[in-house]
N, CA, C and O atoms as a GROMACS GRO file, in nm:
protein
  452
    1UNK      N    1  -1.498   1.744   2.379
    1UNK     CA    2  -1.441   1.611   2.373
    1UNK      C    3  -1.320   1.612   2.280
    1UNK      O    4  -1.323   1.692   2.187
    2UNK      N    5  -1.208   1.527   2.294
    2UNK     CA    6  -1.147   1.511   2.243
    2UNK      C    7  -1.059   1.344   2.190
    2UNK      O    8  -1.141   1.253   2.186
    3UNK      N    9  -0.978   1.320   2.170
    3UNK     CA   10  -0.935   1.217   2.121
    3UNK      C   11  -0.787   1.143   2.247
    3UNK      O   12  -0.690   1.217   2.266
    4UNK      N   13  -0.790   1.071   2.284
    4UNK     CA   14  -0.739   1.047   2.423
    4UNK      C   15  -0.599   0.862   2.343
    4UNK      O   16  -0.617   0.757   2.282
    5UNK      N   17  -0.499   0.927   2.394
    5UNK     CA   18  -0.419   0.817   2.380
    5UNK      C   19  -0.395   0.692   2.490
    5UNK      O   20  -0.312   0.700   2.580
    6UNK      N   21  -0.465   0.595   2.471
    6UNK     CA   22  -0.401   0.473   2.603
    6UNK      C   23  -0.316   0.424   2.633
    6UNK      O   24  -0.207   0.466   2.594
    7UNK      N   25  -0.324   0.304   2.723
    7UNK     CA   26  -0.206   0.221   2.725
    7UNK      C   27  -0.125   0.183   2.642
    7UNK      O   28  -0.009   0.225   2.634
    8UNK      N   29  -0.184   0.083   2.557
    8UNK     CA   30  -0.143   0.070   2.424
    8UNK      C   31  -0.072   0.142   2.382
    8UNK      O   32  -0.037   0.100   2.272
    9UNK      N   33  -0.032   0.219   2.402
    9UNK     CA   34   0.088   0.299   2.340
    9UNK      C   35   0.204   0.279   2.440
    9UNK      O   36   0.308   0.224   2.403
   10UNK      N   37   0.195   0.309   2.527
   10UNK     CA   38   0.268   0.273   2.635
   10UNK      C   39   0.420   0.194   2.602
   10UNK      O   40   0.426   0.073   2.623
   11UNK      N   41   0.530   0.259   2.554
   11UNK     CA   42   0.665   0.220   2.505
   11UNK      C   43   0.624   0.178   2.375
   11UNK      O   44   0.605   0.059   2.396
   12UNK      N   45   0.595   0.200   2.238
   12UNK     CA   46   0.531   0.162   2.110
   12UNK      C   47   0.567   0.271   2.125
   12UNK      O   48   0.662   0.280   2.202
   13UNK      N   49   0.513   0.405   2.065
   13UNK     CA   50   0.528   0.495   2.039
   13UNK      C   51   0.552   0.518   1.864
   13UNK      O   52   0.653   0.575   1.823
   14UNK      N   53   0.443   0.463   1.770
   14UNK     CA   54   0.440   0.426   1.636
   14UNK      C   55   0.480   0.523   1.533
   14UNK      O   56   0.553   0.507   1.435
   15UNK      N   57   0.399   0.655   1.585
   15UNK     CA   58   0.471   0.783   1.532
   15UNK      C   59   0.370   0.791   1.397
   15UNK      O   60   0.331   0.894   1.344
   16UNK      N   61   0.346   0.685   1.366
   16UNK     CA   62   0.160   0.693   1.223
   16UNK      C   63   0.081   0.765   1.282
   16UNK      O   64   0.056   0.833   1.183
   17UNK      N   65  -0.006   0.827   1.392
   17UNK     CA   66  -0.091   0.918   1.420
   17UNK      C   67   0.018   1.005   1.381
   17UNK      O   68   0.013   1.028   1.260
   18UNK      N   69   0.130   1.069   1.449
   18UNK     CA   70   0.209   1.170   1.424
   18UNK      C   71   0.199   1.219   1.297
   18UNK      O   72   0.167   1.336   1.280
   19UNK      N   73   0.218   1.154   1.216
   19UNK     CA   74   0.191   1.178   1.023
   19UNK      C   75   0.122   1.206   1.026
   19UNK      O   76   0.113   1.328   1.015
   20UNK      N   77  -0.009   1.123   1.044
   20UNK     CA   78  -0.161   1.128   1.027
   20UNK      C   79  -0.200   1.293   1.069
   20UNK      O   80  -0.216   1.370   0.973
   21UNK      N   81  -0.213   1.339   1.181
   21UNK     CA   82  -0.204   1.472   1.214
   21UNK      C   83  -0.254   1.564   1.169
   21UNK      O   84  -0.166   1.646   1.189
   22UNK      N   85  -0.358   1.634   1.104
   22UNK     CA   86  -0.368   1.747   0.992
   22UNK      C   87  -0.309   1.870   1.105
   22UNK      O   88  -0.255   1.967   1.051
   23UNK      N   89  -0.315   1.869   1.220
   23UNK     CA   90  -0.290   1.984   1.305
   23UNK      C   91  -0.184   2.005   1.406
   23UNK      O   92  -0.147   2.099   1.477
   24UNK      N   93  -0.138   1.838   1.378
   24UNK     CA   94   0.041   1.874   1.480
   24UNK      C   95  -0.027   1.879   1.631
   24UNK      O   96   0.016   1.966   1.707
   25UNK      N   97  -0.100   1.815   1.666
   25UNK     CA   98  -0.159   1.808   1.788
   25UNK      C   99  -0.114   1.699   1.902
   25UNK      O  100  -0.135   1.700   2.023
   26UNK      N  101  -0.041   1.603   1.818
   26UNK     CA  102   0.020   1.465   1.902
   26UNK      C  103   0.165   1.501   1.962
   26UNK      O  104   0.256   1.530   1.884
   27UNK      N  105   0.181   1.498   2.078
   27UNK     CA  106   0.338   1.525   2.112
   27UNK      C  107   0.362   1.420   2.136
   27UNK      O  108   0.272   1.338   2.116
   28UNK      N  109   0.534   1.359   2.208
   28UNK     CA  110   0.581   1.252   2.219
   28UNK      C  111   0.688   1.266   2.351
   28UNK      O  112   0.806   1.303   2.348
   29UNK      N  113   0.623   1.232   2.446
   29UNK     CA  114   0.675   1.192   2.577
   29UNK      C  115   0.814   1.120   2.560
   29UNK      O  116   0.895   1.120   2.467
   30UNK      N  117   0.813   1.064   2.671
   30UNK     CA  118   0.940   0.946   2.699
   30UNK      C  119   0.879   0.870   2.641
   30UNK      O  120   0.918   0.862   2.524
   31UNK      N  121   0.787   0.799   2.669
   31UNK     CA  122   0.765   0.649   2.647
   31UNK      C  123   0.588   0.643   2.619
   31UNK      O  124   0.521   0.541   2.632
   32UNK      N  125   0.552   0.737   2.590
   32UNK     CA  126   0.466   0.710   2.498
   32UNK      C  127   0.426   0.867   2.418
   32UNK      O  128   0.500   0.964   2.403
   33UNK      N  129   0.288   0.849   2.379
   33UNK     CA  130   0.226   1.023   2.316
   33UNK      C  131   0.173   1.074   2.367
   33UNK      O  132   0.152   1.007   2.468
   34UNK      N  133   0.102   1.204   2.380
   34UNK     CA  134  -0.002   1.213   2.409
   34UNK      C  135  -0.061   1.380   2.330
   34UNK      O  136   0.010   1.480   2.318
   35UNK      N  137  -0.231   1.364   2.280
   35UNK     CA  138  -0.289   1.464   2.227
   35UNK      C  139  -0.324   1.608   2.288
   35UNK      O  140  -0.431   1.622   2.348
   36UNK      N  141  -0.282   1.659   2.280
   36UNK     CA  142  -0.312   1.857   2.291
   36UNK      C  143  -0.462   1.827   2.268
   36UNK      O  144  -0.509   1.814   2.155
   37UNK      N  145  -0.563   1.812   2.427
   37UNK     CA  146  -0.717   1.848   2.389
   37UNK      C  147  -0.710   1.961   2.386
   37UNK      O  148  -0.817   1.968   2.445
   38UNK      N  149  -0.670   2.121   2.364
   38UNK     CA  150  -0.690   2.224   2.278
   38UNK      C  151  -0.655   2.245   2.155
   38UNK      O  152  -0.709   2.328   2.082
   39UNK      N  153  -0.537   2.153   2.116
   39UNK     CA  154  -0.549   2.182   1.969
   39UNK      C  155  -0.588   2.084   1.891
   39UNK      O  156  -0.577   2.107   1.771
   40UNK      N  157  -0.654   1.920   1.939
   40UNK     CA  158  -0.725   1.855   1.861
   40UNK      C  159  -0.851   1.936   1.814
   40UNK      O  160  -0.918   2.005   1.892
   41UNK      N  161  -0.883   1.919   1.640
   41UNK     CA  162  -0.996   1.935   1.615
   41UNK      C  163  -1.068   1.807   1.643
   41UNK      O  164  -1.180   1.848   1.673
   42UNK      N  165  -1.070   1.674   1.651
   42UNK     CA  166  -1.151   1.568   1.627
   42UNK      C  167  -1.198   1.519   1.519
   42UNK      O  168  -1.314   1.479   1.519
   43UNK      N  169  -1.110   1.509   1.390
   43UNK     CA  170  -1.105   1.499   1.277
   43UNK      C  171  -1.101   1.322   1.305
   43UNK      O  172  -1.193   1.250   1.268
   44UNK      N  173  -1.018   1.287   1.352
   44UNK     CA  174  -1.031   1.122   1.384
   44UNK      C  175  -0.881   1.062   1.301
   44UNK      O  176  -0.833   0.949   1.307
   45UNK      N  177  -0.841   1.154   1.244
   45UNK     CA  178  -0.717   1.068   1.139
   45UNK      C  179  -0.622   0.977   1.222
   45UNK      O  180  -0.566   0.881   1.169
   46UNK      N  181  -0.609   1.002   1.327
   46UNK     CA  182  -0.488   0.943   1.391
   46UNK      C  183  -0.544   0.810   1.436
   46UNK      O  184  -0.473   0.710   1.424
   47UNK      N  185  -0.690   0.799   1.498
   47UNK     CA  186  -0.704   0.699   1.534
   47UNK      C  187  -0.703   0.507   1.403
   47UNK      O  188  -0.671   0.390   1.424
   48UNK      N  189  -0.738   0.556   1.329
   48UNK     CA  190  -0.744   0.404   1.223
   48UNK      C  191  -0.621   0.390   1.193
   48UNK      O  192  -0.617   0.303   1.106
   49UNK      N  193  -0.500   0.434   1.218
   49UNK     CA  194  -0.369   0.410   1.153
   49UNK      C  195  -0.270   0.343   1.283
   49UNK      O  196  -0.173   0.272   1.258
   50UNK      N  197  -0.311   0.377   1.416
   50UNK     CA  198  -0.301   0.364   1.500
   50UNK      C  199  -0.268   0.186   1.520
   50UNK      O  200  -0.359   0.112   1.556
   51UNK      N  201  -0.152   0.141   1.496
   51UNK     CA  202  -0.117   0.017   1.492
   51UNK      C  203  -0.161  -0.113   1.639
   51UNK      O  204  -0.203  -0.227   1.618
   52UNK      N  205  -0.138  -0.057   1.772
   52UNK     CA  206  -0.211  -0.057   1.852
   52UNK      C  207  -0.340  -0.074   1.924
   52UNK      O  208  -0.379  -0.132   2.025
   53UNK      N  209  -0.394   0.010   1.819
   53UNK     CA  210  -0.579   0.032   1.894
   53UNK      C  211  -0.559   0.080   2.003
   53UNK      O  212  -0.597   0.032   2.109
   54UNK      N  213  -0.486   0.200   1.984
   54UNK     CA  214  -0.450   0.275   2.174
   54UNK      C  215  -0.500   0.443   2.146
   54UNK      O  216  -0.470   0.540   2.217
   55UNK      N  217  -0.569   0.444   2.045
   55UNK     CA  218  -0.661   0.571   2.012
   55UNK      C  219  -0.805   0.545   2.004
   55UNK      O  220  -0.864   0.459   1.939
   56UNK      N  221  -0.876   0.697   2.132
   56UNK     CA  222  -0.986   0.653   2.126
   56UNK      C  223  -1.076   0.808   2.128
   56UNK      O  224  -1.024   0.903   2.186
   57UNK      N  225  -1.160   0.817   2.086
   57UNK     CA  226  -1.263   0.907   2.087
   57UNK      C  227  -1.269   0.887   2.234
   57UNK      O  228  -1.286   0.772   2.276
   58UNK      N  229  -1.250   1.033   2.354
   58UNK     CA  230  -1.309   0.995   2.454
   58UNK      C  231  -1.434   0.982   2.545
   58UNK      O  232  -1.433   0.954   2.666
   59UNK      N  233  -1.526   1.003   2.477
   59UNK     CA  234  -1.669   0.907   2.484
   59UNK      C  235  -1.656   0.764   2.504
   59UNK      O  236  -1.721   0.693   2.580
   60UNK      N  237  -1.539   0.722   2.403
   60UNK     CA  238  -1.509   0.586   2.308
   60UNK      C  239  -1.453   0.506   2.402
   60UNK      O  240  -1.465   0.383   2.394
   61UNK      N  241  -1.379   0.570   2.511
   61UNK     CA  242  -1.256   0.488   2.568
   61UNK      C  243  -1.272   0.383   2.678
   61UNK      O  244  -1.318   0.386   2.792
   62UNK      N  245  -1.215   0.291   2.601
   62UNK     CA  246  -1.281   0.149   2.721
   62UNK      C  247  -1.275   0.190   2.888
   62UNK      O  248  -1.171   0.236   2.936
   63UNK      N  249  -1.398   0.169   2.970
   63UNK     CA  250  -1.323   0.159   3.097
   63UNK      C  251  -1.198   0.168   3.190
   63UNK      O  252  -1.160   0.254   3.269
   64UNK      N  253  -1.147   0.039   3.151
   64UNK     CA  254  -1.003  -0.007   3.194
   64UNK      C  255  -0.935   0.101   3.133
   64UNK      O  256  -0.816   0.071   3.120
   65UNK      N  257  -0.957   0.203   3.094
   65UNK     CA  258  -0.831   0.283   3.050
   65UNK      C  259  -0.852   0.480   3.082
   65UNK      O  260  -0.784   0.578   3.051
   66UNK      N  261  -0.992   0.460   3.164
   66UNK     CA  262  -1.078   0.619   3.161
   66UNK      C  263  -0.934   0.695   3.217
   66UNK      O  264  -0.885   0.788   3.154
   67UNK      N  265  -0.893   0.658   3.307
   67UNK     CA  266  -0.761   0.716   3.394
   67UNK      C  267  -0.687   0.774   3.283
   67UNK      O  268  -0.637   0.879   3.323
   68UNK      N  269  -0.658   0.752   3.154
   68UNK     CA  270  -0.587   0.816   3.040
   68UNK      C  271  -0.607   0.960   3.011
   68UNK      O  272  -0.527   1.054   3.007
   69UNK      N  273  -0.779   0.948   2.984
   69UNK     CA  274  -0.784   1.081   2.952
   69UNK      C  275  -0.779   1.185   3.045
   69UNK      O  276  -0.756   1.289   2.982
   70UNK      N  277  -0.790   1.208   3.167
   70UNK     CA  278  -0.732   1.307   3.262
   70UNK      C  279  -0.570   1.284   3.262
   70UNK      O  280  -0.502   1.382   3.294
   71UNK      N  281  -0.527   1.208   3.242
   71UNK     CA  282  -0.344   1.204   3.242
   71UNK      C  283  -0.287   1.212   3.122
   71UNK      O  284  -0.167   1.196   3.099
   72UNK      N  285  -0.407   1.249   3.011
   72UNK     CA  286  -0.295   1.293   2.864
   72UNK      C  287  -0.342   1.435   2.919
   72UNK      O  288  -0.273   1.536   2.934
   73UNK      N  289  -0.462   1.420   2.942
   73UNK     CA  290  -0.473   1.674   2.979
   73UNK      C  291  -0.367   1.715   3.008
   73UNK      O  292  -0.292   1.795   2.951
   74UNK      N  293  -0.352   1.614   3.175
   74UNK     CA  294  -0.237   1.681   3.273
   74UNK      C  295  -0.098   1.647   3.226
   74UNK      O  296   0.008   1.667   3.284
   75UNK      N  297  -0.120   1.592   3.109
   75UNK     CA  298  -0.009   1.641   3.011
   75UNK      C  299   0.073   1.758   2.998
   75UNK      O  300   0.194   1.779   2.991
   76UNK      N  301  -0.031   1.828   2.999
   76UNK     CA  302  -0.039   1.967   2.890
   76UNK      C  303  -0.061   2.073   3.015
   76UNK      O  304  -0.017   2.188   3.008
   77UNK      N  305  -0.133   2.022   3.130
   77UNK     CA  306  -0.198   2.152   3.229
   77UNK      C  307  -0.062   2.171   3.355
   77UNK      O  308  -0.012   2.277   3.393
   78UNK      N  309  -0.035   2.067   3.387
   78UNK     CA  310   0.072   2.035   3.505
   78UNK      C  311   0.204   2.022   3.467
   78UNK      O  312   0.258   1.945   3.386
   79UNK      N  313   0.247   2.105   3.535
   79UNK     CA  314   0.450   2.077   3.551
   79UNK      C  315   0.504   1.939   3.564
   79UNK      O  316   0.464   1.854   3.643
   80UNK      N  317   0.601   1.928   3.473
   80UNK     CA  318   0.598   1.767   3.448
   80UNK      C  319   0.755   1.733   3.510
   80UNK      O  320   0.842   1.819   3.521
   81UNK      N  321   0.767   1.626   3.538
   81UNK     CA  322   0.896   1.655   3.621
   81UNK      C  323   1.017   1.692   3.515
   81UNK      O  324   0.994   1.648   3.402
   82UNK      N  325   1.130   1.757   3.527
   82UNK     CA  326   1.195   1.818   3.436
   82UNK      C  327   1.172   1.940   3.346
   82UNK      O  328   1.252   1.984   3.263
   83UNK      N  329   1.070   1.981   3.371
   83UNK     CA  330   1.037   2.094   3.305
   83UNK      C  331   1.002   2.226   3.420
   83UNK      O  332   0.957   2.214   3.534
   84UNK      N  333   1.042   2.356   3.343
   84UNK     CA  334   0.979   2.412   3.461
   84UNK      C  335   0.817   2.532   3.424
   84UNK      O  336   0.770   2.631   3.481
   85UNK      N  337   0.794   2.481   3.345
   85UNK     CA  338   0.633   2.548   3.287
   85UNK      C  339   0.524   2.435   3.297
   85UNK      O  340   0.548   2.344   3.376
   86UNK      N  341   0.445   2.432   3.249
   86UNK     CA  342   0.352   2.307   3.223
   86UNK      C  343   0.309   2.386   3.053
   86UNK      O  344   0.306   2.507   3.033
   87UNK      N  345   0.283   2.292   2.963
   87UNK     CA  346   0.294   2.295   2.802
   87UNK      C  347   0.192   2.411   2.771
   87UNK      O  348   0.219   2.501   2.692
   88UNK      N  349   0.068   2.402   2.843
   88UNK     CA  350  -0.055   2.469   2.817
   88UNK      C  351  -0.090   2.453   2.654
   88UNK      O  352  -0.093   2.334   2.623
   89UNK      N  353  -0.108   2.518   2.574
   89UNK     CA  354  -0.138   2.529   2.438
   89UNK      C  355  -0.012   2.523   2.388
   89UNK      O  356   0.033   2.636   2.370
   90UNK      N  357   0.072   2.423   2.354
   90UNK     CA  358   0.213   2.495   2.274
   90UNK      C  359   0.194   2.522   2.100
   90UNK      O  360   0.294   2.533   2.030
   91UNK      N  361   0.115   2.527   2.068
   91UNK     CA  362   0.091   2.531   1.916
   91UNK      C  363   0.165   2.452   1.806
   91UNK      O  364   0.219   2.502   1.708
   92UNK      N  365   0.160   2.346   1.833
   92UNK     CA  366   0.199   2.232   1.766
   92UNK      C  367   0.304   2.163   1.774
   92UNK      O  368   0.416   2.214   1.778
   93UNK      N  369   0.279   2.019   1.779
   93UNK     CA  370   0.404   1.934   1.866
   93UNK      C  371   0.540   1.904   1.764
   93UNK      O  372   0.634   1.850   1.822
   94UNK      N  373   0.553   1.926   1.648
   94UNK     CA  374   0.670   1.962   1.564
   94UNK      C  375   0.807   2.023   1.561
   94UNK      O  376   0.913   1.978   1.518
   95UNK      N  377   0.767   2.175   1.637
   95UNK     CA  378   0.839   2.270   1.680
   95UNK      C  379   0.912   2.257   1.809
   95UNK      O  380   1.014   2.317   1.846
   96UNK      N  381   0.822   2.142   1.888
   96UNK     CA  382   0.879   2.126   2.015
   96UNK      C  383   0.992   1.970   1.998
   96UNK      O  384   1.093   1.986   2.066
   97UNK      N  385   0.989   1.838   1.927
   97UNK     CA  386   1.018   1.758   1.865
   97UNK      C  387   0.994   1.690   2.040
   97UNK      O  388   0.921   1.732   2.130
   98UNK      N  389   1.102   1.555   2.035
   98UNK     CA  390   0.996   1.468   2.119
   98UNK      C  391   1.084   1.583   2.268
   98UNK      O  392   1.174   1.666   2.281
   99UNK      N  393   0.945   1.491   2.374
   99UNK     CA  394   0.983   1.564   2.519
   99UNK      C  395   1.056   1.535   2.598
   99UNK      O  396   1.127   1.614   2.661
  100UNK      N  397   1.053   1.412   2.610
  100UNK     CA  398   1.146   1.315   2.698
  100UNK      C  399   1.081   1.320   2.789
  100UNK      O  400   1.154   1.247   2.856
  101UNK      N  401   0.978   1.350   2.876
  101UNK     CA  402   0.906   1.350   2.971
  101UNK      C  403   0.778   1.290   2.986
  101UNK      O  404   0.709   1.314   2.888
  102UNK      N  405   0.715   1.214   3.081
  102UNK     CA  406   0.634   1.172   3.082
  102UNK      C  407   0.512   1.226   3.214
  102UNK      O  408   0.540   1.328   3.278
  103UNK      N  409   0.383   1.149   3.243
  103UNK     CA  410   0.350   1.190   3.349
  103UNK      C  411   0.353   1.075   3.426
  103UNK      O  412   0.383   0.964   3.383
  104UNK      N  413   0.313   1.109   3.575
  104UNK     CA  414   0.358   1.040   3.665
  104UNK      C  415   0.316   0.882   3.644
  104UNK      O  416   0.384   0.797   3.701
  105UNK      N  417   0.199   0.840   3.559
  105UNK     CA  418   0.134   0.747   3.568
  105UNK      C  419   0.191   0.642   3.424
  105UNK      O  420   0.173   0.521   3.412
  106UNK      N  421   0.241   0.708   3.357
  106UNK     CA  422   0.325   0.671   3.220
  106UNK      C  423   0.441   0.625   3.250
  106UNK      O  424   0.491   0.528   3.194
  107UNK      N  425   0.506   0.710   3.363
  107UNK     CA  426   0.644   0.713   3.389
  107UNK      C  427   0.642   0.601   3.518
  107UNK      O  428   0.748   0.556   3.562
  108UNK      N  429   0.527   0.567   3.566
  108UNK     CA  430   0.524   0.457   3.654
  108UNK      C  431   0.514   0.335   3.603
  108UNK      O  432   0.575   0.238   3.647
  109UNK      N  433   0.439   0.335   3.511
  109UNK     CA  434   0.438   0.203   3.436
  109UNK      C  435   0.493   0.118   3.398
  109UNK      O  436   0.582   0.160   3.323
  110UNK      N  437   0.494  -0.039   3.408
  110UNK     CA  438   0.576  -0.111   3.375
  110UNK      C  439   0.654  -0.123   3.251
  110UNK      O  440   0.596  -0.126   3.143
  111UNK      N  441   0.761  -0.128   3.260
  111UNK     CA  442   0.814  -0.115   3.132
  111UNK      C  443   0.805  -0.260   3.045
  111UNK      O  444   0.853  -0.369   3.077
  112UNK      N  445   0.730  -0.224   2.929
  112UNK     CA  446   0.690  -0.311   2.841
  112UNK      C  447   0.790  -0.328   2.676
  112UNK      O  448   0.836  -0.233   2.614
  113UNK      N  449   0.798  -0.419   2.650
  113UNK     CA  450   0.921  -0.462   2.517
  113UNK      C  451   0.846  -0.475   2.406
  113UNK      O  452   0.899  -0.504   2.298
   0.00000   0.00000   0.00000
């Protein structure tokens, strides 16, 4: 299990989990984040700082939002448009700084102010 970013983030993009972080595990899309489930430990820091309430233990994660945690993975597992690898493990989202890319379901989303 790991720690799964929602809607709620969705154009916010607060960047306090980012700090929070002990492991550099949060990257930063276009228009929102999303967590490396291989390099989260599940320490939990990111979620209480989380201005939003768009961090969730994914056990934790409301219903209305289960669709998240398979679309922060395929984050990380699937070729994202503009890129030509898919992320797999990149060993910490720092080194890479933000992506500009999103996935299909992020990047569909209404754009929110």
């Amino acid at each position: 299990m790991t720690y799964v970013i929602a809607e709620p983030c969705v154009d916010v993009i607060d960047r306090a989990c980012v700090e929070e972080c002990p492991v550099d595990c949060i990257y930063e899309g276009a228009r929102a984040l999303y967590i490396q489930p291989l390099e989260c430990v599940d320490c939990g820091a990111c979620e209480p700082v989380c201005p939003v309430e768009a961090i969730y233990y994914e056990d934790d994660l409301p219903e209305r939002w289960q669709v998240f945690a398979g679309d922060n993975a395929a984050f990380f597992a699937e070729t994202l448009p503009g890129r030509d690898a898919p992320l797999d493990s990149p060993g910490g989202a720092s080194k890479l700084g933000r992506l500009g890319v999103d996935t299909p379901l992020v990047a569909g989303h209404p754009v929110t102010s």
